[in-house]
N, C-alpha and C positions, 0 to 999 in steps of 0.2 A: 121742864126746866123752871127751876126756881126765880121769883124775883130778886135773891141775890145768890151768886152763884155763892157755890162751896167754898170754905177754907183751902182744898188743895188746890186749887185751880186759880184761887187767888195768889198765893206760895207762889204754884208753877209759875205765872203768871210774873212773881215780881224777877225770879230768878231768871226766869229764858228772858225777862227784856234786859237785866245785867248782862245777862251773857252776849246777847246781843248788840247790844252797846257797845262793848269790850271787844268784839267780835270787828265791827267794824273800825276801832280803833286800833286794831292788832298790829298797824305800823309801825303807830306813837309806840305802843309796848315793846314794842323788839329793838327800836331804836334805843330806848329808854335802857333793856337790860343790854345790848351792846356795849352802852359808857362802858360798864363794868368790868369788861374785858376777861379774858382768860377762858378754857376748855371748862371751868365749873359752870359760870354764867350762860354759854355758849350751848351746853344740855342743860339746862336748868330753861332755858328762852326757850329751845327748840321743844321743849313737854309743853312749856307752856303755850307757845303759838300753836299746835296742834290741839290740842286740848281745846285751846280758845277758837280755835277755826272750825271747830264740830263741835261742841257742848251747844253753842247758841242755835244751828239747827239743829240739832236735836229736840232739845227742849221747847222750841216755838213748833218744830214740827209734833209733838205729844202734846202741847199744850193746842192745835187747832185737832188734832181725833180727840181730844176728851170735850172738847166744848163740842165737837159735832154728833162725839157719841150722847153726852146728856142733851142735847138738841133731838136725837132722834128716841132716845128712851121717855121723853116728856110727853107732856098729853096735849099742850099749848101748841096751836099752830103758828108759822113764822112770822102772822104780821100782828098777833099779840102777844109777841115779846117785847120788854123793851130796847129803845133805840141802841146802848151800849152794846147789848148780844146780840143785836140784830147785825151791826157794824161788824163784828166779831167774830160771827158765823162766816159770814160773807169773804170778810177779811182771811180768815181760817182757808175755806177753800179755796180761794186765787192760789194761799202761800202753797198751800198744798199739788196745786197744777204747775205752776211755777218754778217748782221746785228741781223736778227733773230736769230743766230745760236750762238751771244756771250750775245746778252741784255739778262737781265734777266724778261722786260717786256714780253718777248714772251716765255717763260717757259711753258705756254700751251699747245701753238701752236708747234712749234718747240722744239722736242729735243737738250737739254742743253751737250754737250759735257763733262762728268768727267774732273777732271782735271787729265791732263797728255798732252804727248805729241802735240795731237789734239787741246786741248784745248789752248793750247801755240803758235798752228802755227795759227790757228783762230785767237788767238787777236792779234798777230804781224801782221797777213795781212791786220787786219782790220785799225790797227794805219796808216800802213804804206799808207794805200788806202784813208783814212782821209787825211794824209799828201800831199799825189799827188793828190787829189782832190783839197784842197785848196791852193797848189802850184803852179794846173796849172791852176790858174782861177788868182791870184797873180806874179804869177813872168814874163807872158807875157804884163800884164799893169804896171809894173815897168822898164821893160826893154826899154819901147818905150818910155817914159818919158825923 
């Protein structure tokens, strides 16, 4: 792994934390196209909150296999990376363990935590491991700039 990562991964990077951002603000959004009132807006919101509820893991979920695939293709072992990948890596797999345990796509597979306490420290880990993911893939190529 390089000392700056790749253009795609930077991309990925800036768009899954968009998306992720937008993701968590998906109420403001819906609120927002409700003003508007009528059955046009009403499917125009519903593509968009679905859309917006899976585009952002998805792409934070691709974006932590691609930093851990060039993690594991590199020749650099883990503690002479730098500190933003290193963060990033780490960051990457929580979200990836995590991930089962709040999506509701894996409700089969994985037991769904009640809500309550559990369930509340689950998804703050999960946001937060989102956020040092694509912080530490982003704030080490802006820094060098």
């Amino acid at each position: 792994m390089s000392d700056h990562l790749s253009r795609g991964l930077f991309g990925l990077s800036v768009v899954a934390g968009i998306c992720w951002t937008v993701k968590l603000l998906r109420h403001h959004v819906w609120r927002g196209i409700e003003l508007f009132g009528g059955v046009d807006s009403l499917a125009v919101g519903l593509v968009l909150v679905v859309a917006i509820e899976y585009s952002g893991a998805v792409l934070v979920t691709i974006l932590a296999l691609c930093l851990f695939w060039a993690f594991l293709r590199g020749d650099r072992p883990f503690y002479q990376l730098e500190r933003g990948s290193q963060t990033a890596i780490v960051a990457g797999v929580a979200f990836l363990i995590l991930t089962p345990f709040i999506s509701s796509a894996f409700h089969f597979v994985v037991p769904q935590p009640d809500s309550g306490p559990v369930a509340v420290v689950l998804y703050i880990a999960r946001n937060v491991s989102a956020a040092l993911l694509v912080g530490g893939v982003l704030i080490p190529r802006l820094t060098t700039r």
